[in-house]
Backbone as CSV, one residue per row, in Angstrom:
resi,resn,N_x,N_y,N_z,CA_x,CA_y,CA_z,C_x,C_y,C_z
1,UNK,86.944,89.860,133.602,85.697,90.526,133.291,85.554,90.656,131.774
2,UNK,84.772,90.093,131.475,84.074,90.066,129.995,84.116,91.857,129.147
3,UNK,84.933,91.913,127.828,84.557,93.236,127.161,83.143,93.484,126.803
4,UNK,82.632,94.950,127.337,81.414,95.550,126.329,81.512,95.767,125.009
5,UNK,81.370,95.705,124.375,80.533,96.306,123.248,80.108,97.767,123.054
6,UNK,80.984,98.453,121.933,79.955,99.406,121.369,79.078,99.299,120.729
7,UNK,78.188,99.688,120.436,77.156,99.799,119.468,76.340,101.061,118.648
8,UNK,76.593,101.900,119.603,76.231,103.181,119.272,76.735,103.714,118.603
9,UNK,76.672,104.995,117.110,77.117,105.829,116.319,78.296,106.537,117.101
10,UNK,77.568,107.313,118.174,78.109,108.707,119.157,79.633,107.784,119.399
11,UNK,78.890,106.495,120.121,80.326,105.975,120.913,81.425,105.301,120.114
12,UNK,81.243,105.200,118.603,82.477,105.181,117.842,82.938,106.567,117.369
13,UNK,82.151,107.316,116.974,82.818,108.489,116.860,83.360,108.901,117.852
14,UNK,83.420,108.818,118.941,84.096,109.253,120.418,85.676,108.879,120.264
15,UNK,85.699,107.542,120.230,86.966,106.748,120.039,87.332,107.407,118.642
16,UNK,86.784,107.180,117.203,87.773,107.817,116.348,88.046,109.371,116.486
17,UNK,87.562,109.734,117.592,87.491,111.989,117.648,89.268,111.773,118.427
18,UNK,89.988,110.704,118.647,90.966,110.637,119.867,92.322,110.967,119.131
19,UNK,92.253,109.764,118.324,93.545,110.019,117.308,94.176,109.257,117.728
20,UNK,94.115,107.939,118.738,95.107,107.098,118.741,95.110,106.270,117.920
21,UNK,95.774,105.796,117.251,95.803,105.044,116.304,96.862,103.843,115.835
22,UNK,96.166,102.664,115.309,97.548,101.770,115.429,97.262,100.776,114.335
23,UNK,97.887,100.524,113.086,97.797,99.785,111.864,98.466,98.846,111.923
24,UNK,97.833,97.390,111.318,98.929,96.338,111.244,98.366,96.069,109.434
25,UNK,98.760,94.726,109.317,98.234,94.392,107.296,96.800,94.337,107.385
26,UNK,96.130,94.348,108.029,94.687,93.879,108.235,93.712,94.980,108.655
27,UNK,93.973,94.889,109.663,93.502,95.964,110.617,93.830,97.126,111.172
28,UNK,93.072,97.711,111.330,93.246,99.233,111.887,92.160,99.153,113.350
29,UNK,93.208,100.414,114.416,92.486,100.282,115.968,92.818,101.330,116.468
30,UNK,91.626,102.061,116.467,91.485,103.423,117.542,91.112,103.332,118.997
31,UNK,92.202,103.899,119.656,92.061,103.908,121.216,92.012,104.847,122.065
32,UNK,91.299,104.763,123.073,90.789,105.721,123.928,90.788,104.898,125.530
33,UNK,91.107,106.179,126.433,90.753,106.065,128.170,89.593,105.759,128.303
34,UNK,89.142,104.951,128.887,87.562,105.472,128.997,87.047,105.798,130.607
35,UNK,88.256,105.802,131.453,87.899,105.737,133.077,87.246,104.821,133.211
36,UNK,86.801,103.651,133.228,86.197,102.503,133.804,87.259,101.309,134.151
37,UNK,86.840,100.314,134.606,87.474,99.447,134.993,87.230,98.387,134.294
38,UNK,86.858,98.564,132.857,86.447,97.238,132.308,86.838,98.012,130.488
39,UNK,86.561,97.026,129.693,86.962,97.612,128.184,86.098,97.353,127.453
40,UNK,85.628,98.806,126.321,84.646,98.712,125.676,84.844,98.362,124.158
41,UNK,84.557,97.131,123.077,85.016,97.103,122.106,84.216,97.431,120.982
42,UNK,84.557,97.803,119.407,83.769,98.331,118.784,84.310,97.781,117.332
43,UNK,83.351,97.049,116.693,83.655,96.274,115.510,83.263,96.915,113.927
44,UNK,84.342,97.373,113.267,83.361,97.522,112.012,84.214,97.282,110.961
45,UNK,82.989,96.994,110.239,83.840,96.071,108.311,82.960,96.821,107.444
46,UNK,83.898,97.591,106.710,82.813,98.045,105.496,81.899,97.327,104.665
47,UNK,80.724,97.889,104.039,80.160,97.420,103.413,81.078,97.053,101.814
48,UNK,81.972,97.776,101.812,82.403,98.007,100.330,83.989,97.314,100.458
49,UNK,84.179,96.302,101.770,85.356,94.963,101.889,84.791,94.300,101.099
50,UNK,83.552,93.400,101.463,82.603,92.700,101.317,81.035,92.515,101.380
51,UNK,80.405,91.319,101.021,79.157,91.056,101.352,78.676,90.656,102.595
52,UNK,77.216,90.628,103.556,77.314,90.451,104.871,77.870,89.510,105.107
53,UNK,78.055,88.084,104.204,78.568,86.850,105.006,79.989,86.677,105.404
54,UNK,80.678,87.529,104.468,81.865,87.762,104.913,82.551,88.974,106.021
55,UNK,81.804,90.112,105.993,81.754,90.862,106.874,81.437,90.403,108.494
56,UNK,80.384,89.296,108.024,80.048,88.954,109.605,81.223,87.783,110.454
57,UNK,81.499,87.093,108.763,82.450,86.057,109.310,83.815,86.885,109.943
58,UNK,84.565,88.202,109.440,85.441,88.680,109.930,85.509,89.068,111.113
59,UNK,83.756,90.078,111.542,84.066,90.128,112.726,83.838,89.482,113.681
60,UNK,83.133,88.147,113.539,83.312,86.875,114.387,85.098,86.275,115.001
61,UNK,85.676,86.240,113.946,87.111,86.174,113.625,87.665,86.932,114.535
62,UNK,87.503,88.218,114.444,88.221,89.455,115.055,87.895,89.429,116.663
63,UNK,86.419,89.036,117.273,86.209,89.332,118.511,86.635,87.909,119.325
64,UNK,86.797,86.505,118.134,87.121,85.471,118.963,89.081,85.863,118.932
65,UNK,89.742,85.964,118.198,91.189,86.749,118.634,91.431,87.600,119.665
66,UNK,90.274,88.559,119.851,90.137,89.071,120.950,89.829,88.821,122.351
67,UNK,89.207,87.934,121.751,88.578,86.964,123.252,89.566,85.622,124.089
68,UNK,90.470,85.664,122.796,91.777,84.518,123.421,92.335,85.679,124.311
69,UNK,93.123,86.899,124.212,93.685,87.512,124.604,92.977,88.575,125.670
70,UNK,91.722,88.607,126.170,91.222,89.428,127.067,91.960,89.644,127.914
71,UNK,92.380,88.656,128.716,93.225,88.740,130.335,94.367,89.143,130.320
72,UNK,94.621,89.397,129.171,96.555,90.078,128.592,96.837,91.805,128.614
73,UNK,95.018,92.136,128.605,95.202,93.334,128.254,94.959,94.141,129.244
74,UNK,95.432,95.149,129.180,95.618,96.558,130.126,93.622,97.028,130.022
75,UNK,92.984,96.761,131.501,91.573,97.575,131.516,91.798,98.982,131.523
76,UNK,90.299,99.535,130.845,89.899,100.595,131.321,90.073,101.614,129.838
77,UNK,90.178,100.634,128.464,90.212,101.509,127.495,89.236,101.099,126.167
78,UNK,88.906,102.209,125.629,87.726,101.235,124.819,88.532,101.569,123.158
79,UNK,88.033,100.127,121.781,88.930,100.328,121.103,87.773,100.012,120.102
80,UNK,88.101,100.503,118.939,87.555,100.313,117.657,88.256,99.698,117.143
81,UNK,88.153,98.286,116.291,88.671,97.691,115.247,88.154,97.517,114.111
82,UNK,88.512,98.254,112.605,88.141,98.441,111.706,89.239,96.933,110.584
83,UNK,88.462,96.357,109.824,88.868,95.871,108.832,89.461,96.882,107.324
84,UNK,90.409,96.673,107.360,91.540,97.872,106.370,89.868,97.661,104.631
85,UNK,89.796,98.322,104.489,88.806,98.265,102.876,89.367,97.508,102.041
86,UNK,90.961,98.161,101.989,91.672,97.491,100.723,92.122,96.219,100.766
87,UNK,92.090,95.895,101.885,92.828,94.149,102.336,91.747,93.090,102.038
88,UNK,92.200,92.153,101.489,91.073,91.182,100.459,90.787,90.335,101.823
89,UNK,89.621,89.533,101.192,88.765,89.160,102.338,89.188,87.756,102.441
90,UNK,90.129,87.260,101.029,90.347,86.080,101.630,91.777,86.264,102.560
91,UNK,92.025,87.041,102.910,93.646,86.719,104.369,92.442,87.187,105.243
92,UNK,91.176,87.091,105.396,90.257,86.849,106.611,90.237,85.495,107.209
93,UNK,91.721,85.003,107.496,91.602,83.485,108.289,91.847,84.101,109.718
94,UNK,91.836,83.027,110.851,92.412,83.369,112.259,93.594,83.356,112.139
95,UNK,94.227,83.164,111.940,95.794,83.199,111.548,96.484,84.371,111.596
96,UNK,95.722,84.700,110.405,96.014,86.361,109.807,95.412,87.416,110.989
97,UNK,94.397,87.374,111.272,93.786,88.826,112.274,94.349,88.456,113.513
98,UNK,94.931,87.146,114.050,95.255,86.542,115.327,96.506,87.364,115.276
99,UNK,97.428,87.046,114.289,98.597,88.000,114.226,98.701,89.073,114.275
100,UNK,97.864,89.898,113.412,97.617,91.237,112.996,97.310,91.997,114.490
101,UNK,96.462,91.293,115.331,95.696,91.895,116.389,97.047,91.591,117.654
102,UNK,97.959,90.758,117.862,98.737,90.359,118.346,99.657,91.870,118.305
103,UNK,100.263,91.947,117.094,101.232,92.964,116.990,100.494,94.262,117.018
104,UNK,99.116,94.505,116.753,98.619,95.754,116.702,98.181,96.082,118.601
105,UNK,98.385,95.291,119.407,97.886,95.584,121.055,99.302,95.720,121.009
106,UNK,100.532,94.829,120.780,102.186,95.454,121.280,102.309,96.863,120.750
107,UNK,102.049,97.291,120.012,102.482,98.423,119.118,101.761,99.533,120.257
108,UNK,100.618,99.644,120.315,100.058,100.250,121.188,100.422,100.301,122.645
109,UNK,101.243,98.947,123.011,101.458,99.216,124.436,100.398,98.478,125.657
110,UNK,99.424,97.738,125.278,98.402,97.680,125.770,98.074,96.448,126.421
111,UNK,99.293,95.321,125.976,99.485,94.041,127.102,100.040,94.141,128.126
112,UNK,99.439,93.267,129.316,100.343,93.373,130.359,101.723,92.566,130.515
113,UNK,102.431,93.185,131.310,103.423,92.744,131.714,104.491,93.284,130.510
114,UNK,104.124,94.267,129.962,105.420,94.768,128.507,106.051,95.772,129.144
């Protein structure tokens, strides 16, 4: 089953009000229960990483890493992934967030079969 999407103000502040939290070199990811049976995701890159073309290219980056790994992950929790401010925009390859996002779902606990 395909992840939702946040989009709403309320529903990222929800997820960052939780305090779970999990850092790799790149990225940062707040997590939350959400009681459903499916997972809600929530993308954001500061304005003050970069300009939109690079902002948009990251989180293109970030949701296709995510999208290799959907079926790995534990349903039913929704997550914010923030691009770190201070981390330069050029280690914005797949490489880099593929990894980053790799060790930041182990750290959390949140693949199956761990």
């Amino acid at each position: 089953m395909k992840t939702k999407m946040l989009k709403k103000n309320y529903e990222f502040k929800n997820v960052f009000s939780k305090k779970n939290y999990y850092s790799g070199k790149y990225l940062e990811m707040f997590v939350i229960d959400n009681n459903k049976t499916e997972n809600y995701m929530g993308i954001a890159v500061s304005k003050k990483s970069a300009n939109s073309v690079y902002r948009n290219k990251i989180k293109r980056l970030i949701r296709e890493c995510y999208r290799k790994k959907e079926d790995k992950i534990i349903k039913g929790k929704s997550y914010v992934i923030l691009w770190k401010k201070n981390a330069n925009t050029e280690n914005a390859t797949f490489y880099n967030i593929d990894r980053d996002i790799d060790m930041i779902f182990m750290k959390a606990g949140l693949l199956k079969g761990e």
